[in-house]
N, C-alpha and C positions, 0 to 999 in steps of 0.2 A: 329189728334188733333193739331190747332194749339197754341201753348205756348208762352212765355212768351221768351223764347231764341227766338225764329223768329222775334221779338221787337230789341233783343239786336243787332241778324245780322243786320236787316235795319238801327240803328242808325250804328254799325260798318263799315257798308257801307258808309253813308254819313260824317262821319270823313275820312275817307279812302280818299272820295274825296277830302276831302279839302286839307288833306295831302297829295298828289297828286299834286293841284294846285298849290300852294305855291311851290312845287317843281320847276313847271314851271314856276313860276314868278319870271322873274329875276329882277323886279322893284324894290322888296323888298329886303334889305340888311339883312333882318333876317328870311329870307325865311329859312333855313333848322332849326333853331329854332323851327319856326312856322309848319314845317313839321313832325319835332320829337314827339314835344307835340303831335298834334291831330292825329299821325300816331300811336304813345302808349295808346291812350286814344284810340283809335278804335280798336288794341289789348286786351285792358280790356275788351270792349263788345264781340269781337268774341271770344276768350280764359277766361275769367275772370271766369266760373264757372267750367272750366277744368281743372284749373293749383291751386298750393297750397297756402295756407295764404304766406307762405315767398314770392313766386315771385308777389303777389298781391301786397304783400306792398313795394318790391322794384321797379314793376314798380312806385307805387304813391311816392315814394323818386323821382326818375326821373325826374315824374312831378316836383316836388317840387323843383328839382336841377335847371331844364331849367326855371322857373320859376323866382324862386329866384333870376339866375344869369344875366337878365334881355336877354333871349337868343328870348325872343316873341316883334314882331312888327305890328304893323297895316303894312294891305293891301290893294290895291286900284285896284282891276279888273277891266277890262272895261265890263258895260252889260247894258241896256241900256242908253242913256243921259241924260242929263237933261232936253232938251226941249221934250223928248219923254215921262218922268215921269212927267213934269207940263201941257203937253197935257191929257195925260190918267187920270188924277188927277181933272182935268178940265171936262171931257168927264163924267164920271161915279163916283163923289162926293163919297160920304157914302157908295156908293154901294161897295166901295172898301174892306168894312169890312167883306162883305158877306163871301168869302174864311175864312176870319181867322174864322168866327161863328160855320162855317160849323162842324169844331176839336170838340168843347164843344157838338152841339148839337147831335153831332153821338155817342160821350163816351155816354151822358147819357141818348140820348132814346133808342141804341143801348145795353145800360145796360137794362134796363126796359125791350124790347121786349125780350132778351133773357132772363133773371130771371122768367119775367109774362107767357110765353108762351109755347110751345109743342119743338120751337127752344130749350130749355136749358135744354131737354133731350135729344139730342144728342149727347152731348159732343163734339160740337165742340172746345170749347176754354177750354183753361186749368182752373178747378175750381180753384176760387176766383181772377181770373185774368182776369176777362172778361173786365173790364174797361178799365184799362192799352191798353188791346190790339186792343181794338176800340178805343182807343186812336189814336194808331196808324193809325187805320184804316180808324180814320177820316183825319188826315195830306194827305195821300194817297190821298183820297174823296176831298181835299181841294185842294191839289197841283195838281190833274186834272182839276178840274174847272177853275184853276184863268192859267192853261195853255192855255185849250179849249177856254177861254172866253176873255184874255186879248192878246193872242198869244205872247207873249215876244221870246228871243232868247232862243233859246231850254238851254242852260246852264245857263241862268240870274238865276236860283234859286239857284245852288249850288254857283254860283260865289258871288250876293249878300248874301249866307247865310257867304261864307266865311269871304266875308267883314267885315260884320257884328261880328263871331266870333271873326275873328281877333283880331277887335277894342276892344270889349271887354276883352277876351286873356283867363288869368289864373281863372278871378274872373269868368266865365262862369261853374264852375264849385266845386265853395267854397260851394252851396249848399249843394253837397253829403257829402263834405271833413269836415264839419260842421256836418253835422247828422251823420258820424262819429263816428265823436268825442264824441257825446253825447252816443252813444252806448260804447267806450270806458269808459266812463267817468262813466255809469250804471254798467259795467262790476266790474272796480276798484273800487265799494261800496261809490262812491261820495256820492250819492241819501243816505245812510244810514247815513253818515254824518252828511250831512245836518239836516235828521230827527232827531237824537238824540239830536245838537244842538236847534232845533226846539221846542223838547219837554222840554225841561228846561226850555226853556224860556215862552212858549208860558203859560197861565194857564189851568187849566184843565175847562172845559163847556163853555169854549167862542170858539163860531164855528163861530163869522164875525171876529175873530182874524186869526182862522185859515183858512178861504179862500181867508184872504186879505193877508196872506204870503203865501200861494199858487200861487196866483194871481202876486202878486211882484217879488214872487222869480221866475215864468215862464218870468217875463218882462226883470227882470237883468241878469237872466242866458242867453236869447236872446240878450240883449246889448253885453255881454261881446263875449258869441260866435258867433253870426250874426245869427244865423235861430232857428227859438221854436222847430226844431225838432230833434237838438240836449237837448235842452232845459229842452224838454218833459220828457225821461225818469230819469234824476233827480230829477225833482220835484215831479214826478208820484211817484216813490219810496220813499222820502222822505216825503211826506204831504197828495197827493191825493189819494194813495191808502193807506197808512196803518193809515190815521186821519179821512179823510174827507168820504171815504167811509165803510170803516168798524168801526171806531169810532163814526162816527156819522151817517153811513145807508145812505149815498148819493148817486145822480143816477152816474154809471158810466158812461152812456154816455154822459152825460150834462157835467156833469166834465170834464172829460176830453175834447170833442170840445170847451168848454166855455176856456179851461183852455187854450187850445192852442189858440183860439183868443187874449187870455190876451199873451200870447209870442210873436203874430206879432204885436201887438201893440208898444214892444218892436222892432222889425226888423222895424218899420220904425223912431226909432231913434237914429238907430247906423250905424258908418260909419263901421262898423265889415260886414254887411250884404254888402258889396262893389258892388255888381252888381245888386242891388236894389239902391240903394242910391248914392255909390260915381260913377260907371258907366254913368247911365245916366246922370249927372252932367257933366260930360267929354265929353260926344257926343251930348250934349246941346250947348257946351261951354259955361258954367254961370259963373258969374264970381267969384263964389266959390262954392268950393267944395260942401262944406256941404249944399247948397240951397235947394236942395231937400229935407233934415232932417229936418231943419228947415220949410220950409211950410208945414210938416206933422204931426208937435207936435198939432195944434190945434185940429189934428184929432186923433193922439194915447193918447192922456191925459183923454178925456170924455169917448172914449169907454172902455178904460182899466176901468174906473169906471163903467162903466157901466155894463161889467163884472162880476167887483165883487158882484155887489147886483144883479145879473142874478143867478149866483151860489147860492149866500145865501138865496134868496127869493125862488127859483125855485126849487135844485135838491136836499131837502131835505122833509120826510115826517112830 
């Protein structure tokens, strides 16, 4: 059977590498920085589900230490040039996107064939994990093709992915460190918090009161900590499960994916979400930061409305 840890080895693997190259690069003045980070972050995946809460969280201090003490540098490998990437660029247009498509289309018809068919009684993949791992399987399927087909130097993938990592650094990784938090934060009885505050205030049989402070409070709790999915189990706990569906009989599914749409409405107008927003700002060079936040309010303001009379109209009988 294959699982969900043969995921983990493969990404633990290509951190390795990069921590690895950076070792080799003595361009970089913060090379063994850059090698510690992704060299522990690649020990999380290989060891992370064998070793205990303590050493889990002291490696993520670690992180946090090399992080914090500005110990990460961009990297600049050499892998192919520039006039060989505005040739091929030139050569094969649009087609360039075919590789990256390849990832999406294999999780989810690759989910389909295996759910619909005689394949998803065999137990190949580990139940409820099949996506995840044709996830994987598409990256694999992806990074043959655009081998086969564009023939680069047999290392331009790991070297530009490093690149790439590099430049981005610490924030590559505020996703998980963010969702988290949010499970901490459901742990400590936030979400109960909130609710009880919620119910004083809120009145009793106004349900557009209560899924437009569902609705807000998945928007602020994602400003404040950059991803809805730390977001989610606060507000789930605090409004959408014990008001909106057992109060008032709402669907849970709708709710809650409607609910999480209303939190990345939120992540694109916080610089908290850094490598959604202040990241590419930085490898853009614009001449502010915040440019990206800013072009994307005209789009998180209508939809968060949109939202909430999605909920209200919809997943209620």
């Amino acid at each position: 059977m294959i699982t969900l840890e043969w995921l983990y080895v493969l990404t633990g693997l290509v951190f390795s590498a990069w921590a690895l190259g950076n070792l080799r690069d003595r361009t970089n003045p913060k090379r063994w920085g850059n090698a510690a980070f992704w060299g522990l972050l690649a020990g999380s995946f290989f060891f992370g589900s064998h070793i205990s809460d303590l050493a889990n969280g002291i490696l993520v201090l670690v992180l946090v230490a090399l992080a914090g003490t500005g110990q990460l540098g961009r990297s600049h490998p050499a892998t192919t040039t520039d006039t060989e990437r505005t040739a091929l660029a030139a050569r094969l247009g649009n087609r360039l996107f075919v590789p990256a498509l390849v990832i999406p289309l294999t999780a989810v018809a690759g989910t389909l064939v295996y759910t619909y068919t005689p394949l998803g009684e065999s137990g190949l993949f580990e139940a409820r994990r099949e996506t995840l791992i044709l996830l994987g399987v598409g990256v694999l399927l992806a990074l043959m093709l655009a081998m086969l087909w564009m023939r680069p130097p047999l290392l331009a993938p790991l070297e530009e992915g490093r690149r790439l990592m590099d430049s981005i650094g610490w924030a590559a990784i505020l996703p998980q460190m963010l969702a988290a938090l949010g499970a901490v934060f459901a742990l400590a009885g936030v979400g109960s918090i909130v609710g009880d505050l919620a119910g004083t205030l809120l009145p009793r049989g106004s349900l557009f009161l209560a899924v437009l402070v569902y609705c807000t409070g998945m928007l602020l709790f994602t400003v404040i900590m950059g991803n809805a999915f730390a977001a989610f189990p606060v507000m789930a706990a605090a409004i959408g499960i014990p008001v909106l569906v057992e109060d008032y009989g709402g669907n849970v599914a709708l709710i809650g994916a409607v609910g999480m749409l209303a939190g990345f409405c939120g992540t694109l107008l916080t610089p908290m979400a850094a490598n959604f927003n202040i990241v590419p700002a930085v490898l853009l060079d614009l001449r502010s930061q915040y440019g990206v936040i800013r072009a994307q309010v005209g789009t998180a303001l209508p939809l968060f409305a949109c939202n909430v009379l999605l909920i209200y109209f919809l997943a209620f009988p």
